[in-house]
C-alpha positions in Angstrom: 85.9 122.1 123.3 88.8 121.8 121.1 88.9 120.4 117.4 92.1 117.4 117.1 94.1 115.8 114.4 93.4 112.4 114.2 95.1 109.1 111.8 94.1 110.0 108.6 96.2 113.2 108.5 97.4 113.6 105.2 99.2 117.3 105.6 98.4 119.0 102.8 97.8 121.9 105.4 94.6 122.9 103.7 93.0 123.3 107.5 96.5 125.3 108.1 95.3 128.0 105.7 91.8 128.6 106.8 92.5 128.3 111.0 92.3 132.3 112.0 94.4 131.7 115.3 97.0 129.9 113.3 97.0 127.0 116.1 97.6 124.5 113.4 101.1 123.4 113.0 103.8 122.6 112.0 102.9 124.6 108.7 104.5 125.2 105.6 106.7 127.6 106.3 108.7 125.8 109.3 111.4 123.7 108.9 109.9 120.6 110.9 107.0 120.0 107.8 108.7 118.1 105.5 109.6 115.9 108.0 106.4 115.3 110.2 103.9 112.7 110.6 100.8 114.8 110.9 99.8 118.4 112.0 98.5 118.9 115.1 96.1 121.6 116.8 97.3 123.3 119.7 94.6 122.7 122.3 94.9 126.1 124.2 94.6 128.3 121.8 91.9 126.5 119.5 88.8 128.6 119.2 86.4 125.8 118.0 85.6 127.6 115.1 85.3 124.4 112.9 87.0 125.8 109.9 89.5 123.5 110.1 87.6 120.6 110.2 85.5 122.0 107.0 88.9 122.4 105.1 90.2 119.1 105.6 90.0 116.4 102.3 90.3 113.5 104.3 88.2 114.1 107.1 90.7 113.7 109.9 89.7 116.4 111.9 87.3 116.1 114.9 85.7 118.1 118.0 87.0 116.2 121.1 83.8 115.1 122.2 83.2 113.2 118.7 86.2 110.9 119.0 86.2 107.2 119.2 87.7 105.4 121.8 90.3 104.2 120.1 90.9 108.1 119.1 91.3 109.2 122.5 95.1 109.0 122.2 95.1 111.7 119.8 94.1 114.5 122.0 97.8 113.2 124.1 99.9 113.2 120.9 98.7 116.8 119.8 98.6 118.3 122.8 102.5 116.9 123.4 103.6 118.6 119.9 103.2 122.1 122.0 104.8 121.1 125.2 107.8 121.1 123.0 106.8 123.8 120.3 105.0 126.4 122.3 102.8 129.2 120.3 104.0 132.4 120.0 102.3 135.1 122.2 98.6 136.6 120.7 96.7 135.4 117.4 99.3 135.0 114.1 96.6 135.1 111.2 97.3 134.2 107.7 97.5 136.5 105.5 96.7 135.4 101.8 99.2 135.5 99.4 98.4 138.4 96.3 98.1 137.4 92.9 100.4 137.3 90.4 100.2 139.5 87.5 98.3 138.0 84.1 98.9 140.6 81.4 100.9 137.8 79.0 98.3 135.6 77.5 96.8 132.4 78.3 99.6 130.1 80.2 99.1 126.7 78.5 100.5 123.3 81.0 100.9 119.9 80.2 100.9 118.0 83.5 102.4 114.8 83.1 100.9 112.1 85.6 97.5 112.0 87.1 98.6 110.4 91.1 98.3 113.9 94.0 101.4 115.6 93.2 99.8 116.0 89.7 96.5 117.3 90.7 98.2 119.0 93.4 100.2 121.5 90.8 96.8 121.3 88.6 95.2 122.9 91.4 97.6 125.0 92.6 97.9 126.6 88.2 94.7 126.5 87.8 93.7 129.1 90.6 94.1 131.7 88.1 92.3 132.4 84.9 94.7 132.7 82.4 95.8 129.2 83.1 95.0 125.8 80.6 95.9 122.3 82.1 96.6 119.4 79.8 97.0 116.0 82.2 98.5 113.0 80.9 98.4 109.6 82.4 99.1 106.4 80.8 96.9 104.8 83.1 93.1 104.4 82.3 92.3 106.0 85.7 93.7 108.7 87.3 94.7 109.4 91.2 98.4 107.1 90.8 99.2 105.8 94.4 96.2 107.3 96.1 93.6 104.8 93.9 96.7 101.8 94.0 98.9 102.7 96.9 96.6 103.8 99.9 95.3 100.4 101.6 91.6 99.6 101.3 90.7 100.2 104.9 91.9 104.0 104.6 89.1 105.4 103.3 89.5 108.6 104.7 92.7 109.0 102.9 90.9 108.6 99.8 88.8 111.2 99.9 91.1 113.6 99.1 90.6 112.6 95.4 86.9 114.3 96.0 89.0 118.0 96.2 90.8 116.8 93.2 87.6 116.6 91.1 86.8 120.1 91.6 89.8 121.3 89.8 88.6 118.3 87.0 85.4 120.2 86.5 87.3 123.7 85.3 86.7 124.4 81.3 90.2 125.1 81.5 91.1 121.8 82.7 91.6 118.8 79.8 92.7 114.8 81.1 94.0 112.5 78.8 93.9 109.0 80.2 95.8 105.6 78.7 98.5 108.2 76.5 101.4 107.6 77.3 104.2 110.1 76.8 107.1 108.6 74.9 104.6 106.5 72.4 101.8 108.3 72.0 102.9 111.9 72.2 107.0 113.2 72.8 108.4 115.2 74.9 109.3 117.9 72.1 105.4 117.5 70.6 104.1 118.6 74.3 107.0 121.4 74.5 105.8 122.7 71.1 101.9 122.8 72.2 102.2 124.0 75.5 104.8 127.0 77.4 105.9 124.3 80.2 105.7 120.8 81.2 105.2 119.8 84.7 106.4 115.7 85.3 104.5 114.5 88.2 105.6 110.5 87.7 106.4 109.5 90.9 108.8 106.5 91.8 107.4 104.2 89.8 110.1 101.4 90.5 111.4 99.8 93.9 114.8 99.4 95.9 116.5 96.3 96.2 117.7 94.3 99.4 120.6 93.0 97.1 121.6 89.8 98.8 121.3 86.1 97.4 118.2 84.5 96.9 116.5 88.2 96.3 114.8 86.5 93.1 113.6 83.1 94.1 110.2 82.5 94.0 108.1 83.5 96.5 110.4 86.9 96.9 108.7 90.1 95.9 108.9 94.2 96.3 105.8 94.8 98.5 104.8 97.7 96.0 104.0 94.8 93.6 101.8 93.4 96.3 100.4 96.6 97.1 99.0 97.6 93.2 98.1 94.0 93.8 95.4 93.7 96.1 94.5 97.7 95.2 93.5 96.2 91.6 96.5 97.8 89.4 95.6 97.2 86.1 99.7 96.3 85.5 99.5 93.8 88.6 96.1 91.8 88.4 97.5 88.7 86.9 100.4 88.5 89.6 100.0 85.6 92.3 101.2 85.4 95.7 101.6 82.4 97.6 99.8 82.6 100.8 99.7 79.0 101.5 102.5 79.4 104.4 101.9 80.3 107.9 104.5 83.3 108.0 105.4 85.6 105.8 108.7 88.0 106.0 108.4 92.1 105.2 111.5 93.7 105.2 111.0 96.8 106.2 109.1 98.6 108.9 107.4 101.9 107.3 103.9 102.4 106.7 103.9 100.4 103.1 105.0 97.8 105.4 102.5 97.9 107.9 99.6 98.4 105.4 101.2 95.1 103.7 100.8 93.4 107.2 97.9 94.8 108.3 96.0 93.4 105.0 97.8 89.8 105.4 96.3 89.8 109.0 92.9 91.1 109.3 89.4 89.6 109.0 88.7 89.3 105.5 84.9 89.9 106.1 86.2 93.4 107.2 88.2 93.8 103.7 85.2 92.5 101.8 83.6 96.1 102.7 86.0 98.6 101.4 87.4 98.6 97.8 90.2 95.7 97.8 90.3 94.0 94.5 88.3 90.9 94.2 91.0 88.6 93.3 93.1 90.0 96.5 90.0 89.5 98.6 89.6 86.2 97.0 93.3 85.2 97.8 93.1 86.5 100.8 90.0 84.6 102.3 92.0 81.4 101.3 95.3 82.5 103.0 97.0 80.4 105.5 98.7 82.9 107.0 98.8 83.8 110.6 102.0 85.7 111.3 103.8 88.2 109.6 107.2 89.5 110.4 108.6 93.0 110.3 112.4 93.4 110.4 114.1 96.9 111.3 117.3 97.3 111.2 117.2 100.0 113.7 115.8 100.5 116.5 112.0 101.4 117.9 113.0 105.1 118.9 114.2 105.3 114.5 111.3 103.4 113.4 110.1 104.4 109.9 106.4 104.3 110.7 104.3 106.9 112.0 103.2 107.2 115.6 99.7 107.2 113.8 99.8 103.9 111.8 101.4 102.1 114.8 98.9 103.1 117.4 96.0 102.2 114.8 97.4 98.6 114.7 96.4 97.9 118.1 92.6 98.0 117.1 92.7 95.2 114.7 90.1 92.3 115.9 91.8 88.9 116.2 95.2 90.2 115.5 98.1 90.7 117.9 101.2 93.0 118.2 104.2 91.2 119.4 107.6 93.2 120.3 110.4 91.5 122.5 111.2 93.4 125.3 114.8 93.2 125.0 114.7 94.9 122.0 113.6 97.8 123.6 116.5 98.6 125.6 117.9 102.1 124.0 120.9 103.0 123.5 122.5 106.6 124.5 121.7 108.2 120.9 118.7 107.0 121.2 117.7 108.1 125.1 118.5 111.7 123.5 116.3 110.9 120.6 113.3 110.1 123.4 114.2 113.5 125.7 113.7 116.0 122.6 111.2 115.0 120.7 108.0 114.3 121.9 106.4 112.1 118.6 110.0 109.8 119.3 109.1 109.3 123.0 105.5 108.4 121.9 106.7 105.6 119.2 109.1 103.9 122.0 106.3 104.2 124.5 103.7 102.1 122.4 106.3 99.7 121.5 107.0 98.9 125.2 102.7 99.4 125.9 102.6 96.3 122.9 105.6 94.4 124.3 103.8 94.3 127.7 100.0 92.9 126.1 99.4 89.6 127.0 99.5 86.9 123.7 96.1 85.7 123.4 95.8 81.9 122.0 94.3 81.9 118.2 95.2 85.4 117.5 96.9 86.2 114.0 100.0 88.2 115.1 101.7 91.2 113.9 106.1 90.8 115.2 108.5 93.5 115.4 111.8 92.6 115.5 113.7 95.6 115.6 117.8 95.7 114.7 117.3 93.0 112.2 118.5 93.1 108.7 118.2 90.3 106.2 121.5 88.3 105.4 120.1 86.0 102.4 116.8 84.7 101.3 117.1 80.8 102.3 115.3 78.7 99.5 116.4 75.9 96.8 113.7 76.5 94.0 111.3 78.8 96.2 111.6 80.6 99.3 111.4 78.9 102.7 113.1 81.1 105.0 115.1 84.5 105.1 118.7 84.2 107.5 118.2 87.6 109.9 121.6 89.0 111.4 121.5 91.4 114.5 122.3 95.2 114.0 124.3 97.6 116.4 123.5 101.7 116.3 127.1 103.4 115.5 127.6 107.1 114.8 129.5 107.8 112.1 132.3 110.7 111.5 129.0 112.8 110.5 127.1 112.3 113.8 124.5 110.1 111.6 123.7 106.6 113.3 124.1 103.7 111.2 122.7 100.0 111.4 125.9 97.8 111.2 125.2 93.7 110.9 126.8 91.7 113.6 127.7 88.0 113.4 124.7 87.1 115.3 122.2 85.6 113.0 119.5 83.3 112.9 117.2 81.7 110.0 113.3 82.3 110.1 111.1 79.5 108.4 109.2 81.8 106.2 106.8 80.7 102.5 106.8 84.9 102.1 109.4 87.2 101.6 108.5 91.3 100.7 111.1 93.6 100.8 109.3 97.2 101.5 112.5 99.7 101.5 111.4 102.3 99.2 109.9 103.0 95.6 112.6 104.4 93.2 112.5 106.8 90.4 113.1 106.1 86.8 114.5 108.2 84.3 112.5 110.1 82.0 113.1 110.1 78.4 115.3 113.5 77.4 115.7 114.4 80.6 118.5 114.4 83.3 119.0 111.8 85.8 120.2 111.6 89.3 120.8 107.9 89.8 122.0 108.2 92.9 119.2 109.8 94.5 116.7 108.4 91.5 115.5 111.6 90.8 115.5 114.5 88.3 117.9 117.2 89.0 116.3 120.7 89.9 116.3 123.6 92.0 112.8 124.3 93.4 111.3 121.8 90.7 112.7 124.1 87.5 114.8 121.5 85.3 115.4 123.6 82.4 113.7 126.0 80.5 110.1 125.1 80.2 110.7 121.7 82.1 109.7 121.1 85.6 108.9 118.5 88.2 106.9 117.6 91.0 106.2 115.0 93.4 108.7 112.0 94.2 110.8 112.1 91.0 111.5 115.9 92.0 112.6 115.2 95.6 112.6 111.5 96.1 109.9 109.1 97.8 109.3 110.7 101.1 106.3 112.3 103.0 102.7 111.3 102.6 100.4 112.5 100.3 100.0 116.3 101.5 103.6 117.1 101.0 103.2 116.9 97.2 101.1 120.5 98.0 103.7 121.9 99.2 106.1 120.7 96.8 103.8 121.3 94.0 103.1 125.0 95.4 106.9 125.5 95.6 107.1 124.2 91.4 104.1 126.2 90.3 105.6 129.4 91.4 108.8 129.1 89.9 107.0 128.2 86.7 104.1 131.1 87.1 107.9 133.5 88.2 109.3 131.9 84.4 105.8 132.9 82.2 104.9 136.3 84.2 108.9 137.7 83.5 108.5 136.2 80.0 111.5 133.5 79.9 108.9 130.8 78.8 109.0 130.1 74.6 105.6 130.8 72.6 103.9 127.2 72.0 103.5 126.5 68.2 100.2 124.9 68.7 97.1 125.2 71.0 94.4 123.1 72.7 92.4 122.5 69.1 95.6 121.7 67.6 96.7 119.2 70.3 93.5 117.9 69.9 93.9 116.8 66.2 97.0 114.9 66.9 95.7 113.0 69.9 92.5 112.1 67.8 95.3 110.5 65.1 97.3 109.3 67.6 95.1 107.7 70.4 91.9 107.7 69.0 90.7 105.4 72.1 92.1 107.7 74.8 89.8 107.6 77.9 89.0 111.3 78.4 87.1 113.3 81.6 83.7 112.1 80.5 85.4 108.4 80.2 87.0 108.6 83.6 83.4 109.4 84.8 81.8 106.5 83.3 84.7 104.5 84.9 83.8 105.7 88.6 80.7 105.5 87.8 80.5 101.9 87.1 82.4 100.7 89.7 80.9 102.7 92.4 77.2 101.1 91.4 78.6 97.8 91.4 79.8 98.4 94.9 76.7 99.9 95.9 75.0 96.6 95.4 77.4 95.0 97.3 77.5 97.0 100.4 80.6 98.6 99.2 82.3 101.9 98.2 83.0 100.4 94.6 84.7 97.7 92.8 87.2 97.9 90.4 87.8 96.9 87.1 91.2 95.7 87.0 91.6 94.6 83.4 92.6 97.5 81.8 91.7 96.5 78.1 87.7 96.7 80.0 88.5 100.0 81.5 89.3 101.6 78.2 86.6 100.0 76.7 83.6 101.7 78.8 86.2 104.8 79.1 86.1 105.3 75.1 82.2 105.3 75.3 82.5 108.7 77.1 78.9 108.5 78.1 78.1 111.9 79.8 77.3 112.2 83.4 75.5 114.6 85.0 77.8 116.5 87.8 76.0 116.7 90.8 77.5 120.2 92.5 79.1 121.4 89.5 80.4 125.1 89.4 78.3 127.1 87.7 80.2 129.8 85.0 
């Protein structure tokens, strides 16, 4: 028996660091990480120890006799990584890395954002003892994008909040919730109270399509619909018109297909996870029965994983339609499908869809690959989206690029969401990259004292384990700074930080509030068959936060 990486994968390569045959790849160290989908186990060499699956935060790890049939396929796609990738000769373990030195003091850290790459570098400083972490999020709740980005159905992928408690429950550990840095507290007041700031604020804004009719009504960013229907306290109010039979994404990564997955499936499935009640309520009205994906390349350079396709095929009452002509490949391409063994696998399942039979009734998922919006048709609101055909070129740099052709045509649509990408946003006194929309930095140092993390250090890319990696790479170029003393003396400490947040935000939802929060909402989903349901409203959040009623922590380290 062998254990195998399954959909949820989140590669934060915690099962990487505990395997003792180093079967587990790729890992941190090699050059494919950044870049890939999942991890996968290596079949041959596995020793079925288990460790791996012990170590994993999501739970995406499984004996092969445990999997589902709709799992099966996963025991092809990680045994393929190594036909291509073959392990090095005898067992490679780990060795752990030493520790640094701690002879200056007590290292004080404001991280600023509360979403994984946060907690990630919170984890990461707070592994040794001389270490105090300050978190700051202007949000009521903390988690960013994993509690109002990851679709309801995943929740696997949620339970890697659960490893980011742990490091919550540390004495040395401090979360400030609804402060805001900027109003509440400034950049130069956290610089004076602590040796280093860490910004972890993600890409908090989105990409445009910029063609006409990108603002009529009925036009939206699919992030917006995303915080949506995951109850973002800054997105409960929106409405979305659902009362057309087809709606438009733009866009073809996993956002996309979460977005079309949701739009699709039975709603008495979504009434069991933790989808906001007025999504689920929109949703069970909804008149929606197709929803169309436009790429504007093609299948073999398809932004979604191999993973989040496959899973698609599952849904009950929902099918996946892909024209075969748009699966003829091109030479690049044909390369792209001989080399790499998770490109041959997304081309394959494209062509396994194209060839299922369309069964009358169905909702249906379409794929039009080489598509690229032209304009947003519409007089007042939207009614349709003109598509024009792409062709693959390579340019002088070898790169292939989607050009649009003159062959168009207009599809009737009462939906549009354009799904191309969140975007950083400046943060106040610091540089900016506008180009890239991030802040500039080598190995997440800024300037002195400064650092980031996370998307606004590298740009939107990955899933939700690369922000340990990232975070890893930021913490040790911050721990390098204190240990060789290059970081300033802070004026103030933790008692006198707390004195100005008590005049300042009075009201701030602390750890004890964030824990009557989840609290709450996980009994009211209890009653309801469910794993909790949020409060959206944000002025109700702070308002059972600021009680700080003290829960008892079930599991709690004992010092």
């Amino acid at each position: 028996m062998a254990y195998v990486i399954t959909q949820t994968c989140c590669n934060d390569a915690s099962c990487v660091a505990v395997c003792p045959v180093n079967c587990i790849h790729p890992t941190p160290e090699e050059r494919e990480f950044g870049a890939a989908e999942m991890l996968h186990i290596d079949p041959q060499t596995c020793i079925d120890c288990g460790a791996c699956a012990d170590a994993c935060p999501v739970e995406a790890i499984l004996p092969d006799d445990k999997l589902e049939p709709s799992q099966a396929r996963f025991l092809e796609i990680n045994a393929d990584y190594y036909r291509t990738h073959p392990m090095p000769d005898g067992w490679n373990p780990l060795v752990p890395t030493p520790a640094a030195p701690r002879d200056r003091g007590t290292l004080r850290v404001a991280v600023v954002g509360a979403g994984p790459a946060a907690c990630y570098a919170a984890q990461e400083l707070l592994e040794r003892s001389d270490v105090e972490v300050e978190m700051f999020d202007r949000l009521p709740t903390p988690f960013g994008l994993v509690r109002a980005g990851v679709a309801p159905d995943h929740p696997g992928t949620k339970s890697v909040t659960e490893s980011f408690e742990w490091s919550f429950r540390r004495e040395a550990f401090a979360l400030h919730l609804d402060t805001e840095i900027g109003r509440d507290l400034t950049h130069a007041e956290l610089l004076d109270h602590h040796h280093a700031v860490v910004y972890a604020v993600g890409a908090s804004s989105d990409r445009r399509l910029g063609i006409p009719g990108e603002d009529l009504a009925g036009s939206h960013a699919a992030t917006e619909f995303v915080a949506w229907y995951n109850g973002h306290p800054d997105y409960a109010d929106r409405t979305f018109d659902l009362s057309g039979e087809r709606a438009v994404i733009v866009g073809n990564g996993n956002v996309a297909i979460d977005v079309a997955r949701i739009l699709t499936m039975d709603v008495d499935e979504l009434a069991h996870t933790d989808i906001a009640d007025h999504a689920l309520e929109a949703l069970r009205h909804s008149k929606i029965r197709e929803v169309v994906l436009l790429g504007r390349r093609g299948p073999a350079q398809a932004a979604y994983s191999n993973p989040e396709f496959l899973a698609l095929g599952d849904l009950s009452g929902v099918d996946v339609v892909i024209d075969e002509s748009d699966l003829d490949l091109d030479e690049a391409s044909e390369r792209a499908v001989a080399g790499d063994p998770a490109v041959a696998m997304r081309v394959q399942l494209a062509r396994e869809y194209a060839a299922r039979e369309v069964r009358e009734g169905n909702r249906r998922i379409v794929f039009r690959y080489h598509a690229v919006p032209d304009e947003v048709l519409g007089e007042n609101r939207v009614d349709g989206i003109r598509v024009a055909r792409t062709e693959l070129v390579e340019n002088s740099e070898g790169a292939l690029v989607a050009l649009a052709t003159d062959d168009v045509d207009d599809v009737d649509a009462g939906l549009v969401l354009r799904s191309i990408g969140y975007r950083g946003v400046p943060v106040p006194g610091l540089p900016f990259d506008d180009r890239r929309a991030v802040v500039p930095n080598t190995e997440g140092r800024v300037e002195t004292g400064v650092y980031v993390t996370g998307w606004i250090k590298r740009g939107p890319s990955g899933v939700i384990g690369t922000n340990k990696g990232c975070a890893k790479e930021t913490v040790a170029a911050l721990l390098a700074d204190f240990d060789s003393g290059r970081l300033t003396q802070p004026k103030g400490d933790r008692r006198s930080l707390g004195k100005l947040l008590a005049a300042r935000r009075p009201d701030r939802v602390d750890l004890d509030g964030w824990r009557a929060i989840d609290a709450a909402e996980r009994a009211a989903g209890r009653a309801s068959d469910r794993p909790r349901i949020k409060i959206t409203n944000r002025a109700a959040l702070v308002e059972l936060g600021r009680r700080r009623r003290r829960l008892p922590l079930i599991g709690a380290v004992r010092r």
